[in-house]
KOLZAVO-660038 format. One record per residue (C-alpha): residue in one letter; chain; x, y, z. Coordinates in nm, 2 decimals. Each point is the difference from the previous one (the first is absolute). Layout:
N
<'a'; 'A'; <X; Y; Z>>
...
***
This chain:
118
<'x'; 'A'; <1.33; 9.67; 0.53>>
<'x'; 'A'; <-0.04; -0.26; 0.25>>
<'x'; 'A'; <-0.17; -0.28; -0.21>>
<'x'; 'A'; <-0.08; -0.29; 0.21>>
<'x'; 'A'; <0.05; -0.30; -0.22>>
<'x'; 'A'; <-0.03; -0.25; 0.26>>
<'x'; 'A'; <-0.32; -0.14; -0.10>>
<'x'; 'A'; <0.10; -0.12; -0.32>>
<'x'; 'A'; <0.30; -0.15; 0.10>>
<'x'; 'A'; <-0.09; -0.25; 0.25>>
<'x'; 'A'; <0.25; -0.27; -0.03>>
<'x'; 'A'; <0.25; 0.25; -0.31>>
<'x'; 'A'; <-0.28; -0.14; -0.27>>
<'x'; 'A'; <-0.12; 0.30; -0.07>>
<'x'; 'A'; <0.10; 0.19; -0.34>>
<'x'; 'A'; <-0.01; 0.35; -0.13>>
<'x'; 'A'; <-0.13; -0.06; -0.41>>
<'x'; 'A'; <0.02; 0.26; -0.29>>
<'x'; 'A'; <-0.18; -0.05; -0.33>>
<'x'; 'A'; <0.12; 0.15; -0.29>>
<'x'; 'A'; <-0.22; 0.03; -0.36>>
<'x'; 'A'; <0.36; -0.02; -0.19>>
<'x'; 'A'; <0.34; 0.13; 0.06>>
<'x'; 'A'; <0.24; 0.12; -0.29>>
<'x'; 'A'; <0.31; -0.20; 0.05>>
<'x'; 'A'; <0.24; -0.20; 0.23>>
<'x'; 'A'; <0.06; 0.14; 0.36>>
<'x'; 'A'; <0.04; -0.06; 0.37>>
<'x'; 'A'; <-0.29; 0.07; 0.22>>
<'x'; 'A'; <0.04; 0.00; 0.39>>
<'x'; 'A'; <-0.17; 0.11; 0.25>>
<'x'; 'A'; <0.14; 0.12; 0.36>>
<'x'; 'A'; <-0.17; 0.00; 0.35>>
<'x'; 'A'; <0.15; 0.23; 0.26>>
<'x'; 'A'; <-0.05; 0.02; 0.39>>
<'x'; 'A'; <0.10; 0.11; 0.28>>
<'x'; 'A'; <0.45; -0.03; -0.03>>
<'x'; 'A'; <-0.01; -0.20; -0.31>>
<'x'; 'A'; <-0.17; -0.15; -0.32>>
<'x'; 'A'; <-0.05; -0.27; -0.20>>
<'x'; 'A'; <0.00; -0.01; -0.39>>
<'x'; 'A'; <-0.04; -0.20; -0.31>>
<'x'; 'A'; <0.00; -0.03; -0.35>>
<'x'; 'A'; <-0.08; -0.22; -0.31>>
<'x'; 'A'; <0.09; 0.02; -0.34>>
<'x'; 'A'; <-0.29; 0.06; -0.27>>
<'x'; 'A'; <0.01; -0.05; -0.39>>
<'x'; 'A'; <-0.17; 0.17; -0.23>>
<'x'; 'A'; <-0.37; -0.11; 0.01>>
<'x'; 'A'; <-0.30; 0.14; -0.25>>
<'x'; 'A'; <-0.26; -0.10; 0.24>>
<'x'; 'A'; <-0.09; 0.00; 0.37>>
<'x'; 'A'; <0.24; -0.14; 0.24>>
<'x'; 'A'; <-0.02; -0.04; 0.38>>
<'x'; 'A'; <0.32; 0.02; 0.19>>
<'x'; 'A'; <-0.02; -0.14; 0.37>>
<'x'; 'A'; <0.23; 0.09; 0.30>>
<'x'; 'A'; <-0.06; -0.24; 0.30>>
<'x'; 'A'; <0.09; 0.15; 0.34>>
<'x'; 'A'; <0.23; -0.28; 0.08>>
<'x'; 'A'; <0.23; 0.09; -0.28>>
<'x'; 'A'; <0.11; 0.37; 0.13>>
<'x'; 'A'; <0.31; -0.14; 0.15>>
<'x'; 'A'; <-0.07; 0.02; 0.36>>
<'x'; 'A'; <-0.20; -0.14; 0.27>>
<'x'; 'A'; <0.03; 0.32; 0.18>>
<'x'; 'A'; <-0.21; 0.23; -0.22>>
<'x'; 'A'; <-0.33; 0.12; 0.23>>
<'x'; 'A'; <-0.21; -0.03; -0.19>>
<'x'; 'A'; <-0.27; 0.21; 0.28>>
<'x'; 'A'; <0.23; 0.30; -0.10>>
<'x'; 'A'; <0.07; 0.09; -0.40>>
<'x'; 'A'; <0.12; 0.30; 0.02>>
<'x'; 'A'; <0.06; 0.00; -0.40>>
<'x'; 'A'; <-0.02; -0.16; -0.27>>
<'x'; 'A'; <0.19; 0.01; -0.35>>
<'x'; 'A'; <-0.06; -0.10; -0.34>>
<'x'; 'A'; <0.28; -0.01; -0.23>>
<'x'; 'A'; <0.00; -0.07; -0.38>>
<'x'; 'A'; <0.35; -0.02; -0.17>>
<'x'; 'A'; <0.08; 0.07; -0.35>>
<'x'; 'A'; <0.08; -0.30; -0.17>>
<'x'; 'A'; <0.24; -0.01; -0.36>>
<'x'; 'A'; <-0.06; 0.31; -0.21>>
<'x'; 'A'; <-0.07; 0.21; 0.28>>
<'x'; 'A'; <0.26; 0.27; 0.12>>
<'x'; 'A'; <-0.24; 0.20; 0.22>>
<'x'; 'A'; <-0.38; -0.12; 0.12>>
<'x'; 'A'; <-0.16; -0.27; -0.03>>
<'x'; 'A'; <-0.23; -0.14; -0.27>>
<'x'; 'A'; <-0.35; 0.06; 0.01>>
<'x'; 'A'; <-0.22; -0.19; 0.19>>
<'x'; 'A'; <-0.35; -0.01; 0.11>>
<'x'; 'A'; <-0.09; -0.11; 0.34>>
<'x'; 'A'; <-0.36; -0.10; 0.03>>
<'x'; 'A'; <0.00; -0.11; 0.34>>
<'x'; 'A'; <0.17; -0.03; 0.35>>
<'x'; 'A'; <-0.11; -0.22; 0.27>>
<'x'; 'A'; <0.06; -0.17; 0.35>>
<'x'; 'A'; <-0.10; -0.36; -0.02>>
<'x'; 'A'; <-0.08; -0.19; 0.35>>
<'x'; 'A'; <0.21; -0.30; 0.09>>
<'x'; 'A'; <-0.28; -0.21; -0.09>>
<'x'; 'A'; <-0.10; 0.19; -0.33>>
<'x'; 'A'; <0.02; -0.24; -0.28>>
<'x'; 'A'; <0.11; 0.22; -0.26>>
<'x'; 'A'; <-0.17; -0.01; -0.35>>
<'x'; 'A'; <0.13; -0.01; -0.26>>
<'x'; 'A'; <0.35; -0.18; 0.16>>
<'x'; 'A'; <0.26; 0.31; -0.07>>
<'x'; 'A'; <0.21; 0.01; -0.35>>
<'x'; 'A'; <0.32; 0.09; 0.25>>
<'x'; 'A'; <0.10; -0.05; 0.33>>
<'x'; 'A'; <0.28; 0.19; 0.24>>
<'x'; 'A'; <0.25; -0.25; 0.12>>
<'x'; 'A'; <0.25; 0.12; 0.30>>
<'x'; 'A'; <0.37; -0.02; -0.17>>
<'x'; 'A'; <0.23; 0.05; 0.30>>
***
């Protein structure tokens, strides 16, 4: 892949965002970045929402300062099963994915927010 994200991270403010027009119930939603020898991840818990939601994951909270961003050579998106779930996950429609610049402000403000748990 390759992905240069450099020029939306100036400074780690810059933010992958994923709009959703509902999801079905309560999960965990995370998203990885891989390069060269290593990766950073993250993940934030979602409830069950009827309407469109926004869920934000800020560069800076991947885990790492080491990430290069110039060389993405992946990237995963993850949705867990929350309760009454054995197998899958619930459905969900994602309406939109987007790269925000550092210096984006975002509108509307997102409904959730990744947070780096060590």
């Amino acid at each position: 892949m390759n992905l240069d994200l450099t020029q939306y991270n100036t400074g780690s403010n810059g933010r992958i965002r994923f709009t959703f027009a509902a999801a079905e119930s309560v999960g965990s939603f995370g998203v990885a970045f891989y390069y060269p020898g290593s990766y950073g991840a993250c993940f934030v818990g979602t409830n069950l929402e009827e309407t469109s939601f926004t869920v934000d994951f800020p560069f800076d909270q991947f885990g790492s300062t080491d990430i290069d961003w110039g060389d993405i050579t992946t990237i995963l998106f993850e949705f867990d099963a929350g309760l009454g779930y054995v197998l899958g996950a619930p459905n969900l429609a994602v309406t939109d994915i987007e790269v925000i610049n550092y210096n984006t402000t975002s509108f509307p403000p997102p409904t959730y927010t990744c947070t780096y748990v060590p």
